[in-house]
C-alpha positions as CSV (number, residue, x, y, z in Angstrom):
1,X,17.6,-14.8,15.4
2,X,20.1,-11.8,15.9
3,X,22.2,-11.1,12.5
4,X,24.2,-7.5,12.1
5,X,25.2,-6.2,8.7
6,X,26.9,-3.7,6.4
7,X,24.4,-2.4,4.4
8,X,22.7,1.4,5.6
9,X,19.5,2.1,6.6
10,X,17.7,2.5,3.2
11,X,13.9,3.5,4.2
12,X,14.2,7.2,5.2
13,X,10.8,7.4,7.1
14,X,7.4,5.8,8.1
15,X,5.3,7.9,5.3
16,X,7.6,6.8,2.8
17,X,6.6,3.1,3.6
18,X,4.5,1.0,0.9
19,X,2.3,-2.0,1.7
20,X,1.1,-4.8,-1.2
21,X,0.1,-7.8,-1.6
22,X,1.3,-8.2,-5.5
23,X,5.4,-7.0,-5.3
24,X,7.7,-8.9,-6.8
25,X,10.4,-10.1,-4.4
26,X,13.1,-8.5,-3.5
27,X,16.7,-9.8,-2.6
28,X,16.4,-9.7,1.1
29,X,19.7,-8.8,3.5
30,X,18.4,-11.2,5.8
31,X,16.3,-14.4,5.6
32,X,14.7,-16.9,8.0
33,X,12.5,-19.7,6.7
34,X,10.3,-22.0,9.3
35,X,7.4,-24.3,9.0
36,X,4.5,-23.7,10.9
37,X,1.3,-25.7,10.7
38,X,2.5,-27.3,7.2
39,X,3.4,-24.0,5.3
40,X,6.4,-23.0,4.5
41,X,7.1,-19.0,6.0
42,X,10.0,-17.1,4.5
43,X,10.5,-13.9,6.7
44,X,12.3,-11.2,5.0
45,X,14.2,-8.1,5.8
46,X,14.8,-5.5,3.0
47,X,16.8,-2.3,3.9
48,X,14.5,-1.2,6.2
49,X,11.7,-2.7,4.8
50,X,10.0,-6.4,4.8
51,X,8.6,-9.1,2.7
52,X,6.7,-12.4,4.4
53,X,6.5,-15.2,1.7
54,X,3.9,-17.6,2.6
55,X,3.9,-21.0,0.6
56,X,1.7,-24.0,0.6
57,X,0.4,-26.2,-1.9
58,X,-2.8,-24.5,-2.7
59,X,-1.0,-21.1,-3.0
60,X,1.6,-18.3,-2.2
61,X,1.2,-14.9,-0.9
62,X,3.8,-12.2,-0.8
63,X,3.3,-9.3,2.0
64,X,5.5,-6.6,1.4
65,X,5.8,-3.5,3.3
66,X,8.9,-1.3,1.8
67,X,9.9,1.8,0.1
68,X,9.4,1.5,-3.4
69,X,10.5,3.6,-6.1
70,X,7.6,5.6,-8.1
71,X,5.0,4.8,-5.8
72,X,4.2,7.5,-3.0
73,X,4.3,5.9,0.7
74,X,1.3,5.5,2.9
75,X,0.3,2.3,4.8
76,X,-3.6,1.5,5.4
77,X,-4.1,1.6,9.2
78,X,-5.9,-2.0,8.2
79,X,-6.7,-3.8,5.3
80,X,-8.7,-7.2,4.8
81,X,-8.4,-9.7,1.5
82,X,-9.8,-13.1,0.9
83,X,-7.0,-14.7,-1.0
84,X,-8.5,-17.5,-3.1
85,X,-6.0,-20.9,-2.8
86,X,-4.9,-19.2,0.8
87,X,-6.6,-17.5,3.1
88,X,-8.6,-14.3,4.5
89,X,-6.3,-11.8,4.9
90,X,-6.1,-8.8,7.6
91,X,-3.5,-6.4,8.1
92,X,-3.0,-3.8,10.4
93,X,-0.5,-1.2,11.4
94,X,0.6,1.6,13.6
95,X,2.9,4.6,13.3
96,X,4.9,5.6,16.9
97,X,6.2,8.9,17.5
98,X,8.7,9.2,20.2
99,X,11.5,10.5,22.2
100,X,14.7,8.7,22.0
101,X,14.4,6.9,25.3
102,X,10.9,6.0,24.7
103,X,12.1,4.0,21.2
104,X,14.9,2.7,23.1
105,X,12.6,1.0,25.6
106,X,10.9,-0.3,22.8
107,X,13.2,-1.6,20.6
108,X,15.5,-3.2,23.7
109,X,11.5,-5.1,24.0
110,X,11.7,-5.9,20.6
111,X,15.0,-7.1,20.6
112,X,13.8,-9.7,23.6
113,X,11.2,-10.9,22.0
114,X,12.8,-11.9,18.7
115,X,16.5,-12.4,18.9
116,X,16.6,-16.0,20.6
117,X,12.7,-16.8,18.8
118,X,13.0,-19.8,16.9
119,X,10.8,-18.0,14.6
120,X,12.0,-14.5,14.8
121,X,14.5,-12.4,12.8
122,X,16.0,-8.8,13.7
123,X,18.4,-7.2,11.4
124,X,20.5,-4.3,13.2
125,X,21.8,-1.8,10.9
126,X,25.2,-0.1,11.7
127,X,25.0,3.7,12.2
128,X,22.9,3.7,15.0
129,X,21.7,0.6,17.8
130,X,17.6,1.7,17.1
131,X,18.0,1.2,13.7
132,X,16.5,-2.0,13.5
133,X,13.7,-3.9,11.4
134,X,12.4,-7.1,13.1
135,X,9.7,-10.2,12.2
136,X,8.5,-12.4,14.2
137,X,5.5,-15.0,14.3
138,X,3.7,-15.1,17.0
139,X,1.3,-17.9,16.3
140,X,0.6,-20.6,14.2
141,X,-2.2,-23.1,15.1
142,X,-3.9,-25.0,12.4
143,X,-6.8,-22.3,12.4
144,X,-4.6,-19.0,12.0
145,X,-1.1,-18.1,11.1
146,X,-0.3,-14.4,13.1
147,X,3.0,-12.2,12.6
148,X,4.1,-9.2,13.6
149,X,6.8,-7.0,12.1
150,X,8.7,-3.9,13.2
151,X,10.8,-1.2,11.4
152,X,12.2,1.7,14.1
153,X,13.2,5.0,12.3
154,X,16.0,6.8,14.9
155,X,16.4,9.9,13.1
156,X,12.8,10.7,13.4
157,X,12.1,8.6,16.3
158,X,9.1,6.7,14.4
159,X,8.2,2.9,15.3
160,X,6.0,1.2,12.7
161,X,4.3,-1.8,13.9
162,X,2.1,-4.1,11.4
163,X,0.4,-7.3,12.9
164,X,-0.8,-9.5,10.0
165,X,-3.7,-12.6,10.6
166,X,-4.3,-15.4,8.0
167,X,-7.3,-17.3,8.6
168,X,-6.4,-20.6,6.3
């Protein structure tokens, strides 16, 4: 799913980007909700930024990857947690540098890979057609739940990528 909207580009840069496992959540700008293999999976965009809300009946996780005031940016490259009631846990994620064309490429492969998903969401922020955050789940059998999530920065020509696996 494709949605547009009014509000700017909040997140200035990749550095400045925040991952946890223990944010409360934020109103999102965008929502999607699906079921996959009997959980409920709220994907969320935030400015520029993202929370995943996973529910079932033995527990919830929030993944949140954002900007947050007071608390200096940095992602982990990776990052593994059992999470009792839900899951083991693994995170990972990647910082792009590149020329304008390069992130064009990328986010026009973005955009085809999520805008018609029945499991996808992409928010395009006005000001500029790269500015873009994206979520998409690319799996969901009964033994693993996998999504992927991207957030392109145009004015320094960043791409961050984080692929997230939950192991029920």
């Amino acid at each position: 799913m494709r949605t547009s909207i009014s509000a700017p580009f909040v997140d200035t840069k990749a550095d400045d980007l925040v991952w946890t496992l223990n944010h409360p959540l934020v109103d999102p700008l965008a929502t999607r909700t699906v079921e996959v293999a009997g959980l409920m999976v709220e994907l969320r965009v935030l400015g520029a930024s993202h929370q995943v809300v996973l529910r079932s009946e033995s527990g919830e996780l929030v993944e949140t990857v954002a900007c947050l005031p007071g608390v200096l940016g940095g992602l982990p490259g990776n990052a593994e947690h059992p999470l009792p009631g839900v899951g083991d846990y693994h995170f990972d994620s990647v910082i792009e540098s590149s020329s304008r064309a390069d992130l064009t490429r990328r986010v026009e492969e973005i955009q085809q890979e999520t805008s018609d998903s029945p499991v996808g969401l992409l928010v395009a922020f006005p000001g500029d057609p790269l500015a873009v955050t994206a979520l998409h789940l690319t799996s969901g059998s009964g033994s693993f739940l996998r999504w992927r999530t991207w957030h392109a920065y145009p004015q320094s020509g960043e791409l961050v990528t984080t692929t997230t696996t939950l192991t029920p």
